[in-house]
N, C-alpha and C positions, 0 to 999 in steps of 0.2 A: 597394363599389359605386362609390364615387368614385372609387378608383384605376382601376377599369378603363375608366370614361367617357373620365379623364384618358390612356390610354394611346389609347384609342380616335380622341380628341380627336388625339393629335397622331399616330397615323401615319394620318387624315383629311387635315391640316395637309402632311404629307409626300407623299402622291398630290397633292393639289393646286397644290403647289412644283414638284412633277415637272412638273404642267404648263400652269404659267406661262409659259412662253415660244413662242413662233409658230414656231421653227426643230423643237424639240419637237413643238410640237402638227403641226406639217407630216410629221414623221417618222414618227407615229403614221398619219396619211390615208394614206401612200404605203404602211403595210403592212395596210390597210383589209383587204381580199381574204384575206391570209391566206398571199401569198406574202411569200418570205424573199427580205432584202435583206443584201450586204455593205457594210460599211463604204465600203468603194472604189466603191459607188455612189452613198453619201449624198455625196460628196465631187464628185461629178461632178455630180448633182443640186442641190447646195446653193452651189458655190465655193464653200467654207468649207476651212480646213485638216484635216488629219486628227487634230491632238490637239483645234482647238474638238468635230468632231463627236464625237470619243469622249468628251466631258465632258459634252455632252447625250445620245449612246448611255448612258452609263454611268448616269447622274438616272433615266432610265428603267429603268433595269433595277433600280439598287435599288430603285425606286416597285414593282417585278415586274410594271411594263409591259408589260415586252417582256424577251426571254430570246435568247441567243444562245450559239451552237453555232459550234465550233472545223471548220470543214472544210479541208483541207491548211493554206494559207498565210492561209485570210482566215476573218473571223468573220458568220456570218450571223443574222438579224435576225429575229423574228418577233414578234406579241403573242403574249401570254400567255393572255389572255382576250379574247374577243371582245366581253364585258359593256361593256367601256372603251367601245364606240360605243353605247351604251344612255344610259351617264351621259352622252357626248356630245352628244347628241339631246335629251337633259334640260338641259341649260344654254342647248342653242340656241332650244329652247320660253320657258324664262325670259326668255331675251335678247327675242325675238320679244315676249312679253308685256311688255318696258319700255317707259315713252312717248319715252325719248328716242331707240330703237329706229325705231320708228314712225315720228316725227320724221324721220329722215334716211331713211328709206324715203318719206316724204312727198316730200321736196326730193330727193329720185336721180328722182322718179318727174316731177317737174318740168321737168327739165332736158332 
């Protein structure tokens, strides 16, 4: 039972490394819908180069974020599961529920 908590434990650990990062978590919004995106349009969307985005493309896929498909010369992009915006929604309720949250929704709402 422990070994499998422990495995559990860390590919939990491993989706959520996937997506640690804003450039990440933006890659994931932009294929919200369900359509598929190439490479060579992350790169137009993002200025970023094309090997940083295939190193955040790639976190994602092995997380099995998101999956991509070989068409002629370019590779395109889709989730995997659409669950991913479920647990999304879940974090943004938690967030929503901190007081330091609140806090800076209090003073945006001052201003």
């Amino acid at each position: 039972m422990l070994i499998n908590t422990m495995k559990l434990h860390k590919l939990r650990l491993k989706l959520l490394k996937s997506l640690s990062d804003e450039t990440r978590l933006e890659i994931i919004s932009r294929l919200r819908h369900g359509e598929e995106l190439c490479g060579c349009d992350f790169e137009k969307i993002f200025n970023k180069s094309q090997s940083t985005l295939s190193r955040h493309l790639k976190k994602l896929t092995d997380a099995d974020i998101i999956i991509g498909r070989k068409e002629s010369m370019k590779v395109l992009y889709k989730i995997t599961d659409l669950q991913i915006f479920k647990f999304l929604a879940t974090l943004d309720n938690l967030i929503k529920r901190n007081e330091n949250y609140r806090k800076i929704v209090k003073l945006q709402n001052k201003i």
